[in-house]
C-alpha positions, 0 to 999 in steps of 0.5 A, a space after each residue: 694861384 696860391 698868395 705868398 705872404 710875408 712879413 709887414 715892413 719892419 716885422 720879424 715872425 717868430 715861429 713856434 717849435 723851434 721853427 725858423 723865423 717867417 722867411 721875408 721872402 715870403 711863403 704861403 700860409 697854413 690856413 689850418 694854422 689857427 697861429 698863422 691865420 692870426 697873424 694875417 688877421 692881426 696885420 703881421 704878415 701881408 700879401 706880397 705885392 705882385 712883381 712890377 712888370 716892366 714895359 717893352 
């Protein structure tokens, strides 16, 4: 499974090329990307937590 990352809380991750911004639904990342693995490095962008499973 691939993780889906979205931005850290009160982030906004502007995209390069007139790309729209990061979505903060979250997506996964390009790891050819050397702008997206940075941003992971760097802490702007995070993997989404897991949903809560609700119990029966």
């Amino acid at each position: 499974m691939t993780d889906i990352y979205v931005p850290a809380e009160g982030k906004r991750i502007r995209m390069p090329h007139g790309q729209p911004d990061w979505p903060q639904d979250g997506r996964p990342v390009n790891q050819a990307s050397a702008y997206e693995t940075r941003l992971v490095r760097d802490g702007d962008l995070v993997v989404k937590p897991a949903p809560k499973k609700k119990e029966a």
